[in-house]
VODREN-538373 format. One record per residue: residue in one letter; y, x, z of N, C-alpha, C in turn. Coordinates in steps of 0.001 Angstrom, whole numbers, plus 500000, padded with zeros to 6 digits. Layout:
AYXZYXZYXZ
...
This chain:
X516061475828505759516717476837506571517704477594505691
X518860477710506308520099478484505752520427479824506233
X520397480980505526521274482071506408522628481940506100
X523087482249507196524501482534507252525122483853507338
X526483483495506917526764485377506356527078485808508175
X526829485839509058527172485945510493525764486614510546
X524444485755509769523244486680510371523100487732509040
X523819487911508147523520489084506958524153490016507752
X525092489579508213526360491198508928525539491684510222
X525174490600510995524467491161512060523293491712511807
X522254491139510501520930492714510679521125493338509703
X522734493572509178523401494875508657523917495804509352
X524507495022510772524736495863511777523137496688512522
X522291496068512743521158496563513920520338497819512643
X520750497385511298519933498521510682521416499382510153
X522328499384510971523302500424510730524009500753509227
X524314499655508730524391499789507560525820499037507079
X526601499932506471527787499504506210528034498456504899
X528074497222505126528438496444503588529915495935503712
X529957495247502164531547495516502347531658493436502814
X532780492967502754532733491193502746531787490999501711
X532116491004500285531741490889498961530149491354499083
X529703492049499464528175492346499248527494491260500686
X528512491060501441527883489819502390527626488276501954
X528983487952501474528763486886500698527744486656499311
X527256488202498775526071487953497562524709488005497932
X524562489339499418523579488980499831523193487776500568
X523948486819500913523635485678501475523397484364500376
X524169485340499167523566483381498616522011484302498003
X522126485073497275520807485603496981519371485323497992
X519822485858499563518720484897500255518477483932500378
X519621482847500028519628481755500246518931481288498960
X518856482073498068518609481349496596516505481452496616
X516149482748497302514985482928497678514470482456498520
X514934481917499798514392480792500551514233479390500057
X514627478826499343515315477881498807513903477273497607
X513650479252497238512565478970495684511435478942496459
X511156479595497811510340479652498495509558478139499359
X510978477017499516510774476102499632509785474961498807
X510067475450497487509637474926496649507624474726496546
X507525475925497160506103475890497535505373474756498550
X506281474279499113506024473444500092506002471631499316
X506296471867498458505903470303497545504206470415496955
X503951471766496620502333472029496230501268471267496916
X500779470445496479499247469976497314498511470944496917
X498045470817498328496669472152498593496507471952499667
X495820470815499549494610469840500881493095470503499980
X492872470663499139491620470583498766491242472285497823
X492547473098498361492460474403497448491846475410499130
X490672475839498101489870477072499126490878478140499119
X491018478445500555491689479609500787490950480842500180
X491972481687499986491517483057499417492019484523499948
X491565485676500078492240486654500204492203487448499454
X492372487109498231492991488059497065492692487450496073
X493694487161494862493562486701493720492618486487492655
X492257488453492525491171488522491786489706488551492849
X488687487862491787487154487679492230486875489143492582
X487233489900493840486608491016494189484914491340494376
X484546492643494348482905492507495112483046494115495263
X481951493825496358481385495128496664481111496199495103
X481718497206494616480597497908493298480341499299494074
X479924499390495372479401500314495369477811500554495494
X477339501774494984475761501421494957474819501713496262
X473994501851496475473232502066497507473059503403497243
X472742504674498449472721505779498355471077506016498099
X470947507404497420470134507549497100469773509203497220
X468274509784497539468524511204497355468135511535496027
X469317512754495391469152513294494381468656514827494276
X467825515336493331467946516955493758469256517516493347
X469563518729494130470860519314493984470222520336493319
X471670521110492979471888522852492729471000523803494073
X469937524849493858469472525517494764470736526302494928
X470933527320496039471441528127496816471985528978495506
X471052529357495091470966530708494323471635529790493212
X471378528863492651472303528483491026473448527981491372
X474013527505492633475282527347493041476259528753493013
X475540529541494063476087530807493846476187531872492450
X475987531821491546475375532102490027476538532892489624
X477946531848489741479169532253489077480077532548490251
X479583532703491276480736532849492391481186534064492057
X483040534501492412483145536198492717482407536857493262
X482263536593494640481566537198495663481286536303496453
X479822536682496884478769536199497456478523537332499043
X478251536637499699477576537276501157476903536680502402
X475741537307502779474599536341503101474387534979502526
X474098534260501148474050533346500625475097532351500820
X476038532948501127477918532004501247478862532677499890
X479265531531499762480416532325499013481420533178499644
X482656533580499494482722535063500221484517534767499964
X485471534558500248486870534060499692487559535394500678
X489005535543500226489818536008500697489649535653502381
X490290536291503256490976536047504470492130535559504141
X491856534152505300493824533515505571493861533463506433
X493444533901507652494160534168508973493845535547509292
X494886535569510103494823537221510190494276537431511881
C-alpha cells in the first residue's frame, strides 16, 4: 500500500492544518518509507510463535491483604495542632 500526496493534503486538511507542497512531498515519502519497513514484518514466520500481550514476563506482585494493628486514636492524635472530640481539628475552607 502507497500513500499518496492527495491523501497527506487531505488528512492535513480534516485536521486543519496548514503544510506547505515541500512538507507534503516529505511527509509522504517518510510514510511511505514506514509502511514499507512495516511491510517487512510480513516475511516473519510466526506459525508456531505464542501470542503475547506484553513483552516482558509480567505477574501479579501484589500480596494478599492482611490485618495489621494500627496507631490507637490517642497516638495518632499525639502530634496533631488541634484536636476535637478525638478528630483532628484543621482550619475552615468553606465559608
Amino acid at each position: 500500500m502507497k500513500i499518496t500526496r492527495e491523501e497527506v493534503a487531505h488528512v492535513a486538511r480534516l485536521a486543519m492544518l496548514e503544510i506547505s507542497e515541500q512538507e507534503i512531498v516529505q511527509y509522504t515519502e517518510q510514510l511511505n518509507a514506514i509502511l514499507e519497513y512495516a511491510d517487512k514484518l510480513k516475511e516473519l514466520e510466526t506459525e508456531n510463535v505464542v501470542p503475547m500481550a506484553h513483552v516482558l514476563p509480567l505477574h501479579n506482585v501484589f500480596r494478599e491483604d492482611e490485618e495489621l494493628p494500627c496507631l490507637s486514636r490517642e497516638a495518632a492524635l499525639a502530634n496533631a495542632p488541634a484536636e476535637e472530640d478525638g478528630m483532628f481539628r484543621v482550619p475552615r475552607v468553606i465559608e
